[in-house]
Structure formats: C-alpha cells, structure tokens
TIZANU-702155 format. One record per residue (C-alpha): residue number from 1; residue in one letter; x, z, y. Coordinates in steps of 0.05 Angstrom, whole numbers, plus 32768, in hexadecimal, padded with zeros to 4 digits. Example, Ala and Ser with C-alpha at 12.3 -4.5 7.8 and 13.67 -1.06 7.14 Angstrom:
2
  num  residuo    xx    zz    yy
    1        a  80F6  809C  7FA6
    2        s  8111  808F  7FEB
END
This chain:
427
  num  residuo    xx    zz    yy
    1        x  8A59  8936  89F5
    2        x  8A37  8900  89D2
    3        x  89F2  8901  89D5
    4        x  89CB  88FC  8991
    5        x  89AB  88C4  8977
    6        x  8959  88BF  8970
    7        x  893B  88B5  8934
    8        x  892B  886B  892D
    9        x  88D9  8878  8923
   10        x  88E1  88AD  8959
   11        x  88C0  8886  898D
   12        x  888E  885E  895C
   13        x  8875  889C  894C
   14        x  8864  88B8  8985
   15        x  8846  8879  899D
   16        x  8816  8879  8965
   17        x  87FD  88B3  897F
   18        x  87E2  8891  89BA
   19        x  87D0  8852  8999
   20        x  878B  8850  899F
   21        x  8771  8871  89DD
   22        x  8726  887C  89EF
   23        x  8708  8846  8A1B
   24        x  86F8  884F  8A61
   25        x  86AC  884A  8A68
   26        x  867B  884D  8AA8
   27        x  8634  8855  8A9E
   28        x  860C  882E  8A93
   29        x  8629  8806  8A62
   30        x  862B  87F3  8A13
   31        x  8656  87E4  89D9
   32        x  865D  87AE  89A0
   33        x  8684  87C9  8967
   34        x  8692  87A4  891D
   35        x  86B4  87BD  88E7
   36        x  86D1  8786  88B7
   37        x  86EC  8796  8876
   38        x  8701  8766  8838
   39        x  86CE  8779  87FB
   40        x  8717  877A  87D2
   41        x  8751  879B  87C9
   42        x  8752  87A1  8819
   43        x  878B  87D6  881F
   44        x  87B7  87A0  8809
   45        x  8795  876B  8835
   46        x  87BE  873C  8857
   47        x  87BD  8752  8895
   48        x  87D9  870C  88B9
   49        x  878D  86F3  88A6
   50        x  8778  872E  88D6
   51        x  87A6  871A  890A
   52        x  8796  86CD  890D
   53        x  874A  86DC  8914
   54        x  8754  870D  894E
   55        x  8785  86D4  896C
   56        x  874D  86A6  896A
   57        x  8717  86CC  8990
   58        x  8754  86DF  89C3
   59        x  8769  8698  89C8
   60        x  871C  8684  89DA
   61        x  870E  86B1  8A15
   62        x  8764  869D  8A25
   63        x  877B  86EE  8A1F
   64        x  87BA  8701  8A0F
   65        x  87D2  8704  89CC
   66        x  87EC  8750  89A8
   67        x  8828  8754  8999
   68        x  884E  873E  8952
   69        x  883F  877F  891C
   70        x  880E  87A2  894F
   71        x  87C7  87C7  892E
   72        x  87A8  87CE  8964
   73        x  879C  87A6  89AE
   74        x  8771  87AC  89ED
   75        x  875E  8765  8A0D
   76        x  8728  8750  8A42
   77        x  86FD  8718  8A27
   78        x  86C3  86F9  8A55
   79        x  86A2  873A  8A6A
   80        x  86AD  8767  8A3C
   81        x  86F1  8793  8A35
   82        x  8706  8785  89E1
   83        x  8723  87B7  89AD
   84        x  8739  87A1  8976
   85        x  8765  87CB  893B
   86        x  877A  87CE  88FC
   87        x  876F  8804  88CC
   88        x  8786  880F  887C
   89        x  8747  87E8  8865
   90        x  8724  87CF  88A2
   91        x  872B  87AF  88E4
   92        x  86FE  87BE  891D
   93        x  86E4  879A  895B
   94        x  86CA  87C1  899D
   95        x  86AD  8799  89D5
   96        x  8696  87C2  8A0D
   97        x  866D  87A7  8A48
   98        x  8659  87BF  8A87
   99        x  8611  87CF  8AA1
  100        x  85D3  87C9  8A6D
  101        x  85AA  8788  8A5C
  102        x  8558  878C  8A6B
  103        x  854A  879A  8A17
  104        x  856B  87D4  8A03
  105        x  8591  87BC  89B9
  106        x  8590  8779  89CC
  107        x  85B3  874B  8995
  108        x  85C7  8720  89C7
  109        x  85FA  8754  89DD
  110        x  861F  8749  8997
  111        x  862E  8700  89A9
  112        x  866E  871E  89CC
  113        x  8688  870B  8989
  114        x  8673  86C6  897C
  115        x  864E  86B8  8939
  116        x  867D  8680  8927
  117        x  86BD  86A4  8930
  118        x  869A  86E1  890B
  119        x  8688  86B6  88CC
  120        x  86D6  86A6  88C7
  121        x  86E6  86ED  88C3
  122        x  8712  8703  8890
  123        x  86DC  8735  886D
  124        x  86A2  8750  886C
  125        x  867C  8774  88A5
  126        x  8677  87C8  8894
  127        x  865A  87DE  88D4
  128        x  863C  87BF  890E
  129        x  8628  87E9  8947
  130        x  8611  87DE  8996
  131        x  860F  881B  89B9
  132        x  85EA  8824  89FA
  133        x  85FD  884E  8A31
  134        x  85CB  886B  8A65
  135        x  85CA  889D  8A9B
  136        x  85B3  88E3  8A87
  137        x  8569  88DB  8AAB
  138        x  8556  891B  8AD4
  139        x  851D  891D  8AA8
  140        x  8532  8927  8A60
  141        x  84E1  8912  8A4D
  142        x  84FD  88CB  8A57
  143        x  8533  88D2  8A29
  144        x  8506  88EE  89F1
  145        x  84D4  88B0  89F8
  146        x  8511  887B  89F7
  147        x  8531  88A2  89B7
  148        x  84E3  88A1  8999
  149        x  84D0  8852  89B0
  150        x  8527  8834  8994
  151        x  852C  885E  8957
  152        x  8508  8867  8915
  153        x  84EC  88B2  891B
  154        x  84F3  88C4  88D0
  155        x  8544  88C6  88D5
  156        x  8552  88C5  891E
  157        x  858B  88F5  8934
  158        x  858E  8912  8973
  159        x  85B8  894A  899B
  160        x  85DD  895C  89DB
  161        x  862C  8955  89D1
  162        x  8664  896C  89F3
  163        x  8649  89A7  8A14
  164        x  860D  8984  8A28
  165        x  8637  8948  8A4C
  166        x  8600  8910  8A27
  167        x  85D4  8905  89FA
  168        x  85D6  88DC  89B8
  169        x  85B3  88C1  8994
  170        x  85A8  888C  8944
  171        x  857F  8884  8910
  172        x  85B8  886E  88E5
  173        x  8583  8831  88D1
  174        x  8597  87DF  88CF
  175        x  8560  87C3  8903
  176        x  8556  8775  88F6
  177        x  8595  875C  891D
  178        x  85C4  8783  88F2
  179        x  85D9  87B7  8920
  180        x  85D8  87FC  891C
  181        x  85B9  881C  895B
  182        x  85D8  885D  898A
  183        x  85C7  886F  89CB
  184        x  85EA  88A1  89F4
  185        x  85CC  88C1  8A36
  186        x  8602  88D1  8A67
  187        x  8601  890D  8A99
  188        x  860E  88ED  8AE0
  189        x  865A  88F9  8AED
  190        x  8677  88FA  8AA7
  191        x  86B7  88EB  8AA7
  192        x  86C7  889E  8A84
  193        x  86F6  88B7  8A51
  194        x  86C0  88EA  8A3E
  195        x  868F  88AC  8A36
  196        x  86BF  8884  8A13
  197        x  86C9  88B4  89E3
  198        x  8681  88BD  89D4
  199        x  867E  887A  89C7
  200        x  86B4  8873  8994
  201        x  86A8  88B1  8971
  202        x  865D  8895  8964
  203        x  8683  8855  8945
  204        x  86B8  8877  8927
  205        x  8681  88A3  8902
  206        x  8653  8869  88E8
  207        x  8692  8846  88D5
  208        x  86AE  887E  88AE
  209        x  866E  888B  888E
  210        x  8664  8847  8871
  211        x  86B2  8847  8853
  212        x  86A8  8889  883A
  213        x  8667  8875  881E
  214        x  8689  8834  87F3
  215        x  86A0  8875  87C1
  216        x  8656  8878  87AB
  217        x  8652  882B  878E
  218        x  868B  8845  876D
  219        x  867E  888A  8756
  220        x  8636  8865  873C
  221        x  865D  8834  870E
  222        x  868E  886A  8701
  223        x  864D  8894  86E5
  224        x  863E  885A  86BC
  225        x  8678  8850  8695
  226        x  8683  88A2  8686
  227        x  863B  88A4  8664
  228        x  8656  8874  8638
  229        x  8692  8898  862A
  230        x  867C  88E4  8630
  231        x  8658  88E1  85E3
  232        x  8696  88BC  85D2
  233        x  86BC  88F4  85E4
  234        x  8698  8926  85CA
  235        x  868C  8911  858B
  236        x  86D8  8905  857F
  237        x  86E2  894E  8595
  238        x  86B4  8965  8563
  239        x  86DD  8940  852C
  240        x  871F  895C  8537
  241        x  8713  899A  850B
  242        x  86EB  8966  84D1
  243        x  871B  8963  849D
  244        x  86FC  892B  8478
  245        x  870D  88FB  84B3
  246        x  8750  88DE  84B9
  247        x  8772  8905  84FA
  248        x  879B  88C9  850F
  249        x  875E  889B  850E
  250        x  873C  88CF  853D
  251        x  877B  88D1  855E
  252        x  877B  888A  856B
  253        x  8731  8886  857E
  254        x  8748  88C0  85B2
  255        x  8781  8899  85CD
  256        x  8756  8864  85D3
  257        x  871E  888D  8601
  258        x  8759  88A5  862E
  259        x  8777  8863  863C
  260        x  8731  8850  865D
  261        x  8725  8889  867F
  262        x  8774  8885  86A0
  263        x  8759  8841  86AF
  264        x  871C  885A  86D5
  265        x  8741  8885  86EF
  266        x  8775  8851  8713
  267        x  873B  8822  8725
  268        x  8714  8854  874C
  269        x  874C  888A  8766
  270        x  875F  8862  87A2
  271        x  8718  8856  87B9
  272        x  8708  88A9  87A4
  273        x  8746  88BD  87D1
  274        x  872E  888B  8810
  275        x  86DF  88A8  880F
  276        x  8701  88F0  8815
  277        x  872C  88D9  8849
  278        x  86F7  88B1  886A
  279        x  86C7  88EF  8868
  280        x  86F2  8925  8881
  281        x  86F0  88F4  88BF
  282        x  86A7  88F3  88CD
  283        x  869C  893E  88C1
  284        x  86D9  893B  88F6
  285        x  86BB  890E  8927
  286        x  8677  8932  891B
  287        x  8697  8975  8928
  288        x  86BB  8960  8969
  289        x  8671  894C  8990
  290        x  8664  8994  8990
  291        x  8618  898A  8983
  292        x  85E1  89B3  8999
  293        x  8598  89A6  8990
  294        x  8572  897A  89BE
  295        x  851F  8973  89C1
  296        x  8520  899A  8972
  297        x  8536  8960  8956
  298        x  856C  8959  8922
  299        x  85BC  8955  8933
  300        x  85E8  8920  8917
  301        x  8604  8957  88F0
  302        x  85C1  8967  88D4
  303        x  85BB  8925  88BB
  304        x  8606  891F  889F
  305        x  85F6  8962  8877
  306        x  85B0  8947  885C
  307        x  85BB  88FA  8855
  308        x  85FF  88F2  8848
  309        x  861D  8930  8834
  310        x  85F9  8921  87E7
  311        x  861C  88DB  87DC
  312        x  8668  8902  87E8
  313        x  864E  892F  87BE
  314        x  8638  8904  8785
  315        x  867C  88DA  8791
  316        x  86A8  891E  878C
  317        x  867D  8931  874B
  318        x  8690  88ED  8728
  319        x  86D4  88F0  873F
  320        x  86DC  8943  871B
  321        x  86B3  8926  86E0
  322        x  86E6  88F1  86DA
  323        x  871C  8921  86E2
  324        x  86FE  8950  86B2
  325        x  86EE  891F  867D
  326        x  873E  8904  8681
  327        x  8754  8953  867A
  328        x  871C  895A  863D
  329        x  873D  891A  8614
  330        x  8782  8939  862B
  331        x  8776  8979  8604
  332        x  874E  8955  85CB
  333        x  8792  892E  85C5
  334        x  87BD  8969  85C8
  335        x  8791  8985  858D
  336        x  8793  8945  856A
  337        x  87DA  8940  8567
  338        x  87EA  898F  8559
  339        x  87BB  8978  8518
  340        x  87DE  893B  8507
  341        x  8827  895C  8512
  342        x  880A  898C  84D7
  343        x  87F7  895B  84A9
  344        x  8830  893A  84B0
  345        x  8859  8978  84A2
  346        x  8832  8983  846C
  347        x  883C  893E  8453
  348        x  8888  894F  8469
  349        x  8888  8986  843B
  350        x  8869  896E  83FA
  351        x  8893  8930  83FB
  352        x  88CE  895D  83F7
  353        x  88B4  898E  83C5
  354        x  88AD  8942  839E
  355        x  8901  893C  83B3
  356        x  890A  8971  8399
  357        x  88EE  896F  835C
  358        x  890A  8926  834C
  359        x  894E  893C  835C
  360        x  8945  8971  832F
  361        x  892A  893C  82FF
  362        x  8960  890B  830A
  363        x  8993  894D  8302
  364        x  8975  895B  82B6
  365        x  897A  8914  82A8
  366        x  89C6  890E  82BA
  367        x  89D9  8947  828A
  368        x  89AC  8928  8259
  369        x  89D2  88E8  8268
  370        x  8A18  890C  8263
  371        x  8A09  892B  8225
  372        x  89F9  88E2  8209
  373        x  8A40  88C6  8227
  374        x  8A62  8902  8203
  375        x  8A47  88EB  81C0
  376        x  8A4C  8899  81D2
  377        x  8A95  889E  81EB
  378        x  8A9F  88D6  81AB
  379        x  8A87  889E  817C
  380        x  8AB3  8866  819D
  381        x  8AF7  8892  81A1
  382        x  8AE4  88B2  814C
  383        x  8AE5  8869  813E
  384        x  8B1E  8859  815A
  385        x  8B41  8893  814E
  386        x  8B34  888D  8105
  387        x  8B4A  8844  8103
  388        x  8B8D  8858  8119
  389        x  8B97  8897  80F1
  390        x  8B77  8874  80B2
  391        x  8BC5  8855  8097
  392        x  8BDC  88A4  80A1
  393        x  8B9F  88C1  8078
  394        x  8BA9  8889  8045
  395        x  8BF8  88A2  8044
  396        x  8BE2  88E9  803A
  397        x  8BA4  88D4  8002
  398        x  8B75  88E8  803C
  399        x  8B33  88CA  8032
  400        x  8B11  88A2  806B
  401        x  8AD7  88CB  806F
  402        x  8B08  890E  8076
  403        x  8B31  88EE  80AF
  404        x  8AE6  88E1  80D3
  405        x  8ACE  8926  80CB
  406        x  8B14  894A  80E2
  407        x  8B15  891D  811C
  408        x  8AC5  8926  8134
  409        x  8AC9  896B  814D
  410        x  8B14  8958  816D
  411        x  8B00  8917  8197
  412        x  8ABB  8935  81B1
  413        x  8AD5  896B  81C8
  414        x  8B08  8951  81F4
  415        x  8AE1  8917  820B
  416        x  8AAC  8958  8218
  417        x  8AEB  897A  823E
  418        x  8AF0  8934  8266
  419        x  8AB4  8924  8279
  420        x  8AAE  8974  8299
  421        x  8AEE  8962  82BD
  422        x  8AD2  8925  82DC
  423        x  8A90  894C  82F2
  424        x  8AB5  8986  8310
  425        x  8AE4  8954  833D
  426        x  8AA5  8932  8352
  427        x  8A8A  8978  836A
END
C-alpha cells in the first residue's frame, strides 16, 4: 500500500508553532528590547528593508546570516545572545546579557544596538525596554526599597507572578534615556525557561500595549470628523418627511454623507481590527503571570484595568459610533428612496392619465378628421361625377343643378361606405 502524501504546509505549520521559543535566562541578568515599526502603511511594508538592516548588525559582530524568507532568527553578537522577528506591523530586537552592570537601568546597556545602525532603521522605534533581573533577596524589605528608589511611585506596578516564582515590577513611565524600566526578582532555583518567559511576557505586554494604543490617535481624529457629520446627519433625517424639500436633493445630500463615512470607515477599519487584536494579547499575557498582591501595592492588571482599559474603551466607542452612524444614513437612504420611488410613481401615474387623455384627444380628432375626408373626397368625386354624366342629363333635358343634387347623397355615401371599410381592415 502506498502511503499518503502530506499536505505541503504540513510541516510549516507545525514549525511555526515552535518558532519563537522563550529564551534561556540565568539570574542575574538583563534584557534590551526595541520595537520598530514604519509610521505608514506598515502591514504592507517591505519587508527586504527589515532583512538588510538585521544583516547589517549580524554582519558587524560576523554572526550568521537567517535564512532566505525566515521571520524570525537567534544569533550571538559580542556578549549578548540577539532576537530578532518579524511581526504583521513590527519587527523586534531582544539582546539579552549575562550578569548586571553596577547602575541598575544603565543606558549604556542599550548600546548592544549601536546608535548608528539604529538611526538607519527602517521605522520608527514603539517600545524600548531593558529589563533587569535579580535574585529574589531573602529579605523582601530590599525589594520594596529598590521598587520605591527605580520607579515613579504614583503608577508603579508591582506583584508576585507565577505562583510566587518572582517578583515584577514598572512604572510604565519613559525615564530620560528612552527606555521603559522592569525589574523582575527571581526566587533562587527558578528554572531558565521560567525566567525567560517572564522576561518576554513583560516585553510582549508593553509592546502590545503601545500597538494597541495607536487605535486612540485614530479613534481621536475619527471623533473629529463624526461631530462634523453627526448634525449633518441628523438634520437630513429630519427632512425626509418635509414635503416642501425636493427628496432627491436630500437624497443626494444623503448619498453624499454615506460615501464619507464608508470612507472613514476603510481608512480606520484595519487599524480598529489590529488594536482588538493587539489587546486581547495583553489581557492574555497579563492573565498568564497569575498575579497576586505583593507589599499592597497595585498588580499590572490593576493598572491595565485603570490606565489602559479607558483608551480601548474610547477606541471601541468610536469604532460602534462609526458603525452606527453608517447603519443610521443606511436606513435614512432606504427611506429616501421608498419616498422618491413614490413620487416617481406618482409622476408615473399622472403622465399616463395625460396619455390617456391625448389619445383620447387625438381619437376625437381622427373622426373629426374622417368626417372632413368624407365630405372633401364627396365634393371631388360629385364633381367629377357630374362632369361625366352632364352630356346624359343634357340628352334627357336634365338640368345641371338636378344631376348635382341626385348624385350628392349617392357619391357620399359610398365614399362614407369606403372610408368604414378602410377603418375596419386597419382594426
């Protein structure tokens, strides 16, 4: 027996899903992380732009290159072990380093990725993280003044994950540098993928947030341009039952109104669709630490629900407005045109009452006109007639004038009988 044939994406597919594994971290340690996204149109990016700049920074510290097609690649530059992969809209860069420099956030970390090859990168910078990874200290006193002296205290977040396997802890501010600041405090004998996924899920979370978070520019404009359109709207609604105003004016006006919301509606659905996408993942990667409270102070959750939670919601609202408004002009137009299809049968209507009524017209006038043939055509064939009956009469001492009258009644009434013959064939 034969044996079957896989399906051609069979094995692609099930190598995506090991595509991007966690990285293997010891503590102590720390993390550089960028996120790099064109300000543009960056789903349709081209992505051999991405692939030259990450060729460069491989081809300076002499690693090997990824192969042809690939999104994403592992590669050990100077000290540091590199990430690098390529997303719908973004491409990220992870440099992790061993052991912990003498000033915790030190900027200096960052120039893992060297400011000259960064300048040349084909986008703008979305997130840029370090991370620093210390030993869980016996006494957790020491962890609570490090968390109070590296992070602003109005929105620091900070809670045990994993079932208490470390401690984490952001502010979620810029500091001077650029980078966004986490620390994580490890539990002596946690486990390096454990660690490593800490690590990314912190990234993946701030990343996530700031794409999901591009929706709000948007749903802000978007707000703009329905003000100016809602009274528009409306006030053409009002209209459809005036009768004094023109219906396919309004009707126009209405088309007119639905055309730019359809456009709105194509401009911002893509970016609408990615900030739900993008936020499902960091309530996701939120949900997966498993938080629990540490020292009273406020989980990343927490925050999520009070700081962030408020721009989805404002970007959802603008998006069902949107959605809403298009549905509104939808039925206005449906109304609109029910009241124009009446007029017009209306119109429809009188104009053939007015057929009608000139057939009937033109009818009248043909008999009238028939009746005027029977007495031309009778004059013609009496005059005729009586010029070649006249030498007869004149035989018989007929007078002219008796010949006319016998032959009056005679001729018109078979030119009459003719004339009803030709009608009834035509019938």
């Amino acid at each position: 027996m034969a044996p079957i044939d896989n399906h051609p994406l069979r094995y692609a597919l099930v190598n995506e899903l090991h595509a991007r594994p966690f990285p293997n971290l010891d503590a102590p340690c720390h993390a550089v992380y960028f996120a790099v996204k064109q300000p543009a149109d960056a789903h349709n990016r081209d992505r051999t732009a991405d692939r030259d700049h990450l060729l460069a920074l491989l081809d300076r510290n002499g690693a090997v290159h990824p192969p042809e097609g690939a999104t994403h690649h592992a590669a050990r530059i100077g000290r540091y072990d590199l990430k690098w992969e390529s997303h719908t809209e973004f491409v990220t860069y992870s440099g992790f380093g061993r052991g912990l420099g003498a000033r915790p956030f030190d900027p200096a970390e960052a120039e893992v990725f060297p400011a000259d090859w960064m300048a040349t990168a084909p986008g703008k910078v979305v997130a840029a993280i370090l991370v620093r990874v210390e030993p869980l200290p016996e006494d957790l006193d020491e962890v609570k003044t490090k968390v109070e002296d590296w992070f602003v205290a109005e929105s620091v977040a900070c809670s045990w994950v994993l079932d208490e396997a470390a401690i984490i802890a952001g502010d979620f501010q810029i500091d001077p540098a650029g980078m966004m600041r986490f620390a994580a405090f490890v539990r002596p004998g946690t486990g390096q993928r454990r660690i490593g996924r800490i690590v990314q899920r912190l990234c993946e979370i701030e990343t996530y947030r700031a794409m999901s978070m591009l929706g709000l520019g948007r749903a802000r404009e978007l707000g703009a341009g329905l003000n100016a359109l809602d009274p528009q709207l409306s006030d053409l609604v009002r209209t459809i039952s005036d009768q004094a105003r023109d219906a396919e004016e309004t009707l126009n006006d209405l088309l007119d109104i639905s055309a730019r919301l359809e456009s709105l509606a194509v401009a911002h659905s893509f970016r609408f669709g990615a900030t739900g996408a993008y936020e499902a993942i960091v309530t996701q990667r939120v949900s997966v630490l498993r938080e629990t409270r540490f020292d009273g102070r406020q989980t990343f959750g927490e925050f999520m629900m009070r700081r962030y939670d408020p721009a989805m919601r404002t970007v959802k609202s603008a998006e069902r407005r949107l959605e809403q408004m298009a549905e509104r002009a939808e039925r206005a137009g449906e109304l609109l045109r029910t009241r124009v299809d009446v007029e017009r049968q209306g119109q429809n209507q009188k104009l053939l009452e007015s057929m009608d009524k000139r057939a009937d017209l033109q009818l009248r006038l043909q008999h009238t006109v028939e009746g005027l043939s029977v007495v031309a055509i009778s004059y013609y064939a009496v005059s005729l007639a009586t010029y070649l009956l006249l030498p007869v009469a004149e035989a018989l001492h007929w007078p002219k004038s008796a010949l006319t009258a016998g032959l009056v009644p005679v001729v018109a009434g078979l030119v009459w009988l003719m004339v009803r013959r030709i009608r009834k064939s035509f019938h």
